[in-house]
C-alpha distance (Angstrom), angle and dihedral (degrees) to the residues before:
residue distance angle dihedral
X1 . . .
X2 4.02 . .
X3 3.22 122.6 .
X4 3.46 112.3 -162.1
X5 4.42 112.6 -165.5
X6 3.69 116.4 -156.9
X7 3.95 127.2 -156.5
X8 3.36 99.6 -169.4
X9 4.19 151.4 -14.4
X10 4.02 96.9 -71.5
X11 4.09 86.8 44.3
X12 3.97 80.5 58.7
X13 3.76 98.1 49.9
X14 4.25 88.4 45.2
X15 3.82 87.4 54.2
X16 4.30 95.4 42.2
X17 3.52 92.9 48.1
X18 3.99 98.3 50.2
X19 3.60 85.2 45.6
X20 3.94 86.2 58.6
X21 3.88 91.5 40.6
X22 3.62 88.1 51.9
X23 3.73 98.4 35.5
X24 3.38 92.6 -131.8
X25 4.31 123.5 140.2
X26 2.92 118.3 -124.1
X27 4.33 128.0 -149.9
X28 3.90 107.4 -144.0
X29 3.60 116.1 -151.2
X30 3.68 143.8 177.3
X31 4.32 106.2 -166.8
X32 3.98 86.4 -32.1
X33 3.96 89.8 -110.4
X34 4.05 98.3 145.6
X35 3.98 93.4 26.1
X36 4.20 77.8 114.6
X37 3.88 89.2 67.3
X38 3.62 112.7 82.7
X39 3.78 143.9 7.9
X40 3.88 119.8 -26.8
X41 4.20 99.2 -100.6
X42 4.30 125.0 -125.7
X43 3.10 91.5 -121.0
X44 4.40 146.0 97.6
X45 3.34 105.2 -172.5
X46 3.64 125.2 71.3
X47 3.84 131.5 -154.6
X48 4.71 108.6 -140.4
X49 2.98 101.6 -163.8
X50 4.49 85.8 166.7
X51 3.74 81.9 114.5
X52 3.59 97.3 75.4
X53 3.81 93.5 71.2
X54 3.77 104.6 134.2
X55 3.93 128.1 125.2
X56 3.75 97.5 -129.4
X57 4.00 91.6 -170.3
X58 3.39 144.5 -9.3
X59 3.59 128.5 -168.4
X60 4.00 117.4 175.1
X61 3.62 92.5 176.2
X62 4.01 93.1 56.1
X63 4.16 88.0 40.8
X64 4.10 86.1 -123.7
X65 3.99 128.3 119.7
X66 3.90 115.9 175.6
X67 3.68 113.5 -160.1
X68 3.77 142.5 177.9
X69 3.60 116.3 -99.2
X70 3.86 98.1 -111.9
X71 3.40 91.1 42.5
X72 4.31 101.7 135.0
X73 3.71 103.3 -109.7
X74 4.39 83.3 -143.5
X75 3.21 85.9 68.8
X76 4.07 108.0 43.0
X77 3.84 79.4 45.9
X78 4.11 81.8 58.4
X79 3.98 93.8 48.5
X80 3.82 99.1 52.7
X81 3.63 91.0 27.4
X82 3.87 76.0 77.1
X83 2.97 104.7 54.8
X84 3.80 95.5 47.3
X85 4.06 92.9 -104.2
X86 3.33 134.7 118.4
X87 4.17 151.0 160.8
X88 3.84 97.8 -77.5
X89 3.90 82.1 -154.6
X90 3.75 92.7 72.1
X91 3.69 96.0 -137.2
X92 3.78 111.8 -138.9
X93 4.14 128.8 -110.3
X94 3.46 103.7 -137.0
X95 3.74 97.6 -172.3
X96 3.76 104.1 90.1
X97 3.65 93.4 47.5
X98 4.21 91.7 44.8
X99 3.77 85.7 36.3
X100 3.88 88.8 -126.2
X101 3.78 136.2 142.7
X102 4.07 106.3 -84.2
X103 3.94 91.0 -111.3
X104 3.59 95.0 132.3
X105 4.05 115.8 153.6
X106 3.55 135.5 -157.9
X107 3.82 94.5 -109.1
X108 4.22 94.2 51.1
X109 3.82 78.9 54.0
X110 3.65 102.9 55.5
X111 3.75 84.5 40.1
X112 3.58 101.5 54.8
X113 3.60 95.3 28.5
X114 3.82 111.0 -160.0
X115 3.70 118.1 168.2
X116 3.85 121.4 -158.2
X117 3.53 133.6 -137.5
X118 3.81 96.3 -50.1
X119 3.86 104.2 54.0
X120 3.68 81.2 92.8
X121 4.14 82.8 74.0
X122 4.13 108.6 17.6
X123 4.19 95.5 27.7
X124 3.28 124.8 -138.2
X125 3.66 149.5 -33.5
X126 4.15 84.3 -97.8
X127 4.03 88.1 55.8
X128 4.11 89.7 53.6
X129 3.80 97.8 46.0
X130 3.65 106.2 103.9
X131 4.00 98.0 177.3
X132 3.67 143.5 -37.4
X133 3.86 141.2 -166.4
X134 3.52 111.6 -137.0
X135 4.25 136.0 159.1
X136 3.94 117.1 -115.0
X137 3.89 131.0 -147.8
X138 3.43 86.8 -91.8
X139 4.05 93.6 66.5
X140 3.67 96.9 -114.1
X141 4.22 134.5 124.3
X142 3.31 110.0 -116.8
X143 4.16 134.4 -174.8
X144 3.35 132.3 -155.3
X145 3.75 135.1 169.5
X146 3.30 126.3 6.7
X147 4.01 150.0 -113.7
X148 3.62 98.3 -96.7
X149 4.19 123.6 77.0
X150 4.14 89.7 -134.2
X151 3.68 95.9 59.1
X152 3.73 117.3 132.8
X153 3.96 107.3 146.6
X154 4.04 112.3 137.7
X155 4.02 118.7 -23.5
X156 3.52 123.4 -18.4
X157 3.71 93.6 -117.5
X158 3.75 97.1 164.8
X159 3.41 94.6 65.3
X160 4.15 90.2 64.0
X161 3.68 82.8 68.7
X162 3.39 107.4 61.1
X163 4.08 103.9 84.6
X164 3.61 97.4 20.6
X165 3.03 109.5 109.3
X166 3.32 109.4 -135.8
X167 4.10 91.0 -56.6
X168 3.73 98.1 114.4
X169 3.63 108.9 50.1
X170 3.77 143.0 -43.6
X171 4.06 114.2 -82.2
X172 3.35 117.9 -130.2
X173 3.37 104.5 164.2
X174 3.92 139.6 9.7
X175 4.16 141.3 -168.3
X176 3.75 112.2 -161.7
X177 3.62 125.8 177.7
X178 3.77 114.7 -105.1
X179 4.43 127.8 -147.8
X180 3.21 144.3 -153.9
X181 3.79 115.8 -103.3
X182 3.99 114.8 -127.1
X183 3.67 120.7 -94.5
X184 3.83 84.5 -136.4
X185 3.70 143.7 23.3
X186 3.63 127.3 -161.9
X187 3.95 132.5 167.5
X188 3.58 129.8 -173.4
X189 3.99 121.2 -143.4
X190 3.66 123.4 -145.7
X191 4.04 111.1 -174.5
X192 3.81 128.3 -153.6
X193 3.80 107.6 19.4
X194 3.58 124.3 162.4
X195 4.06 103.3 -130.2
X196 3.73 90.3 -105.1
X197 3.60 102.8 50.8
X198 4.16 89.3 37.5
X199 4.12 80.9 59.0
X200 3.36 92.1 46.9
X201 3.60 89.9 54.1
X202 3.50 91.7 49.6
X203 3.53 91.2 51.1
X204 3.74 96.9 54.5
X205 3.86 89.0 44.3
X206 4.19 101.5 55.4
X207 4.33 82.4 35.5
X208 3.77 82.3 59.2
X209 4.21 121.2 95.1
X210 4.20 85.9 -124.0
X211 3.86 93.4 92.3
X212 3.93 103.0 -128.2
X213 3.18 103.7 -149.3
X214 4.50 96.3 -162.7
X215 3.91 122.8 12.2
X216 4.00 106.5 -168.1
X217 4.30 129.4 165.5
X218 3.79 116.4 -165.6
X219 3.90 94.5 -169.7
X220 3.81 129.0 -141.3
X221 4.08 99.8 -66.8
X222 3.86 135.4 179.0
X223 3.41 94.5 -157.4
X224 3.51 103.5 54.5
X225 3.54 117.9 91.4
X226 4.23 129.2 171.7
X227 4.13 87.4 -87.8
X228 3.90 85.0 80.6
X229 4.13 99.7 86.2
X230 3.52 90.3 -100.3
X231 4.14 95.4 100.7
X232 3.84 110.0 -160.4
X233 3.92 93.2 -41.1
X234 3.65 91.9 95.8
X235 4.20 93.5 42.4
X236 3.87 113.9 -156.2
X237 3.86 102.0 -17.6
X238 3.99 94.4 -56.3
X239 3.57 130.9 165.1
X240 3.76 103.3 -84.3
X241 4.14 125.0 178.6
X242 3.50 119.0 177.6
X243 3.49 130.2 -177.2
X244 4.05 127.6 -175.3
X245 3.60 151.1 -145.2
X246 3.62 137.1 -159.9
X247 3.94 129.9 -165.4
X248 3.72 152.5 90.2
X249 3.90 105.0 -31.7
X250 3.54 94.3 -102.4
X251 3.95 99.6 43.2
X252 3.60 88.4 47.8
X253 4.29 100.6 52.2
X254 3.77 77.8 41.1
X255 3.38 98.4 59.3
X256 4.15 94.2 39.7
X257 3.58 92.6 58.8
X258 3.87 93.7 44.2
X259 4.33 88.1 42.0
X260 3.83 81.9 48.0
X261 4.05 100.4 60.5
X262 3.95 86.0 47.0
X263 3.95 88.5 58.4
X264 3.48 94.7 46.3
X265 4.01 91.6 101.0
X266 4.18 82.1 65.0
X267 3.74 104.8 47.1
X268 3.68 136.2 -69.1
X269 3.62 110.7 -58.8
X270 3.85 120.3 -130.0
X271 3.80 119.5 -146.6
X272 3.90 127.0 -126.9
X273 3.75 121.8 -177.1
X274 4.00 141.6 -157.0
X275 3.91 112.8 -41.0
X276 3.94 94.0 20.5
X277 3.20 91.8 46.7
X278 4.09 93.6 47.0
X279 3.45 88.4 46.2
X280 3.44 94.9 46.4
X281 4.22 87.7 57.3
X282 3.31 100.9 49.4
X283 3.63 95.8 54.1
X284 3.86 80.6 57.3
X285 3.52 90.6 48.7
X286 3.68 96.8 49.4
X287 4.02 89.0 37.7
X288 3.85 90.6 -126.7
X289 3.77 95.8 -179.8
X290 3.65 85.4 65.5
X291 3.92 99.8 45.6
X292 3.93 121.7 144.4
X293 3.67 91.3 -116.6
X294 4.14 95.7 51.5
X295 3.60 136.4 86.3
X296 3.86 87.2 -80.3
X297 3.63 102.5 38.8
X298 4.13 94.5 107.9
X299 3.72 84.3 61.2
X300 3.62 133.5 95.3
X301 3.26 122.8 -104.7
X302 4.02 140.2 -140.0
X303 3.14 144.0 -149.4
X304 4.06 119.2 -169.7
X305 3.51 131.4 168.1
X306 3.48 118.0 -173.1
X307 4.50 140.5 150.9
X308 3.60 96.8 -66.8
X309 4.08 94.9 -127.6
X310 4.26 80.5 71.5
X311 3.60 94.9 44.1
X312 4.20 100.2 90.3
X313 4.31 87.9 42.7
X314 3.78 93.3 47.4
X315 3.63 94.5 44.2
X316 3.85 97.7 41.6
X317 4.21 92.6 51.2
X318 4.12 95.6 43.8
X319 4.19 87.5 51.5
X320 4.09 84.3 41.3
X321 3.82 95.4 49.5
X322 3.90 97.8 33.2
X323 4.09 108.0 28.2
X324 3.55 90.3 -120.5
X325 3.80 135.7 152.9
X326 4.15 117.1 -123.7
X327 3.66 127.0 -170.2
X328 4.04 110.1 -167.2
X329 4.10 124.4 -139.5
X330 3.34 138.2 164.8
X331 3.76 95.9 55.8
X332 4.31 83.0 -66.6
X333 3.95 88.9 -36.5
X334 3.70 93.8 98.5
X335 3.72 118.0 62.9
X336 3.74 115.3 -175.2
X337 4.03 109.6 -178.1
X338 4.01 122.0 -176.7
X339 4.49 92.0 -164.2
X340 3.93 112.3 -174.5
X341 3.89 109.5 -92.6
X342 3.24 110.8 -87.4
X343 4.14 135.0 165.4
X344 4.05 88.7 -89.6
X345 3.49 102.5 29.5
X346 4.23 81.8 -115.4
X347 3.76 87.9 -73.1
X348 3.87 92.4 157.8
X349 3.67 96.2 58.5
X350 3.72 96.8 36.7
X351 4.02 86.1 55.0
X352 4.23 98.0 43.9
X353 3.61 83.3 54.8
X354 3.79 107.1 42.8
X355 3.98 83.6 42.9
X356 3.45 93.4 52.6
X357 3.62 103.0 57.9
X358 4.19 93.5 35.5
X359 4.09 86.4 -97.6
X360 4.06 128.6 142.3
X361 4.07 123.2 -137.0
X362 3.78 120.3 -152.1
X363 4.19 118.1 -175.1
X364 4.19 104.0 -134.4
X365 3.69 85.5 175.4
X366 3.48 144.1 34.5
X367 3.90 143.1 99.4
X368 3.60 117.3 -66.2
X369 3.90 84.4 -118.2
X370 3.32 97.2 59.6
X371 3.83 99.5 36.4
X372 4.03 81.2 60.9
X373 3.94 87.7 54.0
X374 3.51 90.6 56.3
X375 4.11 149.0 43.6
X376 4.05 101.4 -103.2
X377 3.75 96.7 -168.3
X378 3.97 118.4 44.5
X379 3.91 110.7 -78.3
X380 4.37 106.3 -119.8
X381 3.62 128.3 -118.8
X382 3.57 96.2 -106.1
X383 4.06 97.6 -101.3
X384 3.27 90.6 46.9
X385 4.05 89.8 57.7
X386 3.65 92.1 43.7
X387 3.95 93.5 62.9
X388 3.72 92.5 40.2
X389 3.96 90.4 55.5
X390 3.68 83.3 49.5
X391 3.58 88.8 54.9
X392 3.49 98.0 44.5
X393 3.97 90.7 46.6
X394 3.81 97.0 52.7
X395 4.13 88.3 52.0
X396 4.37 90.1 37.6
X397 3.66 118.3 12.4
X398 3.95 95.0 166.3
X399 4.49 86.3 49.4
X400 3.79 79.3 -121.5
X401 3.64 99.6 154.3
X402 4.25 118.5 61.0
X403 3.33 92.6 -22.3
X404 3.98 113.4 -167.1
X405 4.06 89.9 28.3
X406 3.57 105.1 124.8
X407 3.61 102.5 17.6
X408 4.06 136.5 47.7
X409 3.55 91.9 -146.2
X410 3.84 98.5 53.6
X411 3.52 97.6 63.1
X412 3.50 102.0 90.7
């Protein structure tokens, strides 16, 4: 296979535009860290662009950082880590659950964009992109956005980006917005929910004027032992919902006692604070119990996002039908199910149900041979296809760039 290094934009247009004069696809990749998530692409030669890693500027005062595209996320993390900032979207690590080196960079992020735990409060990686320069399938530079948050001249073309996989164009640069991290966190633990009354809880919590800021349930498993990243908090594979809340120290103690009374009908609610409680959200985040190298990491894995009221139902039938293990985000929104490997990964189920309810089902994880078997990324209702290949088209007429990605038809 090629591997084709760039050094900078104009080295990116040279290689997209012999690619089109060639008509040859082309797979763009920072280090390669989510290349397991998807379809297998038509192509053999691959665009790196992991040598555009630079922080062009970064201003904590103005809450803006513009970076290179393969720029390693570990690192940015690092830089406003230091300055007490951070992506309030809590962008996820893929690499335990892919079983990967953690080489994630700031451009696979955008790309992929999967929020953590508090997208149910700050939104998504889409809502934090501020601008981006970027080469389409048609070989030319392109800018979009800007480096200021109130910036709404012509379409909002940055935003496209975020989630597509590399399908659009090749990142070359980025500016994302930047926070503040909280003074304080605090999470309250309710133990031994069923999965409805645990999403009722939820429900009751994020309704509630104390501005929970993540709303999780890790349900009653067999399978889940304390090698998951959840220490002792979570006992031998009990029923654990947590719920949390962010602030100035005072504000946020305030609110847990007050949050506390109104959960009273569930349980008494134990209290975690600051590093437990951090650590106890990223393992969320990164879905932990599910990792590659745990007792479930030969499984499958899902991920469903659905209107929270469905979440408990959904999740309850799929580990009824298929003996699987679910771990609920998003309030209920966020389905993550680990199903027993199978020859289609359980795809039928896992689609009757997201369907149902008005949901959509991506496969994280699964065998190459399987993920050819089956549709990886939710299949469109066919208007809703029609505009995205319009979309796609107007960015990559020729289907130069990770062709066969998102669909199992397109990769001819």
């Amino acid at each position: 296979m090629d591997t084709l290094k760039v050094r900078d934009a104009k080295d990116v247009e040279e290689v997209v535009r012999a690619a089109i004069a060639n008509e040859q696809p082309l797979e763009i990749i920072g280090h390669g860290s989510k290349r397991g998530i998807g379809h297998a692409m038509a192509t053999n030669a691959v665009l790196d662009v992991s040598a555009l890693n630079a922080v062009t500027s970064y201003e904590p005062n103005e809450l803006i950082v513009t970076l290179q595209a393969g720029a390693p996320l570990a690192d940015v993390l690092s830089l406003i880590d230091a300055k007490n900032q951070q992506f309030a979207f809590e962008p996820m690590d893929t690499a335990p659950l892919l079983g990967t080196p953690a080489l994630g960079t700031i451009g696979g992020m955008i790309a992929a964009g999967l929020a953590g735990p508090r997208r149910i409060r700050a939104g998504g990686a889409r809502d934090h992109l501020l601008g981006a320069h970027a080469v389409s399938g048609f070989g030319d530079s392109f800018k979009t956005g800007g480096k200021v948050v109130k910036n709404v001249t012509g379409y909002d073309l940055c935003k496209l980006l975020a989630g597509s996989w590399g399908t659009l164009s090749v990142m070359t640069e980025v500016t994302l917005k930047v926070m503040p991290k909280p003074e304080a966190e605090r999470t309250l633990l309710l133990r031994g929910l069923d999965d409805a009354a645990a999403n009722k809880a939820m429900t009751a919590a994020l309704g509630s004027p104390y501005d929970v800021s993540g709303a999780a349930h890790l349900p009653k498993s067999a399978f889940r032992g304390k090698t998951d990243g959840l220490g002792d908090i979570a006992g031998q594979g009990e029923a654990l919902t947590v719920l949390r809340l962010e602030g100035i120290t005072a504000s946020a103690a305030h609110r847990a006692g007050s949050l506390r009374e109104l959960l009273a009908p569930f349980g008494t609610a134990t209290l975690i604070e600051d590093a437990a409680s951090s650590a106890l959200w990223a393992a969320i985040r990164d879905v932990l119990p599910f990792a590659a190298g745990g007792a479930l990491g030969a499984w499958p894995v899902w991920r469903i996002v659905c209107p929270p009221a469905s979440g408990a139902a959904l999740g309850t039938q799929l580990v009824r039908e298929t003996g699987g293990d679910v771990i609920y985000d998003w309030g209920g929104g966020l389905i993550w199910a680990a199903l027993p490997p199978n020859g289609d990964a359980h795809e039928p189920a896992v689609r009757q149900r997201a369907n149902a309810v008005g949901g959509h089902a991506t496969l994280i994880r699964a065998a190459e041979d399987v993920r050819r078997g089956v549709d990886v990324f939710h299949p469109q209702a066919s208007g809703i296809a029609a505009l995205s290949e319009r979309v796609r088209a107007s960015f990559d007429p020729k289907t130069i760039l990770n062709r066969g990605r998102l669909r199992r038809d397109a990769a001819a």
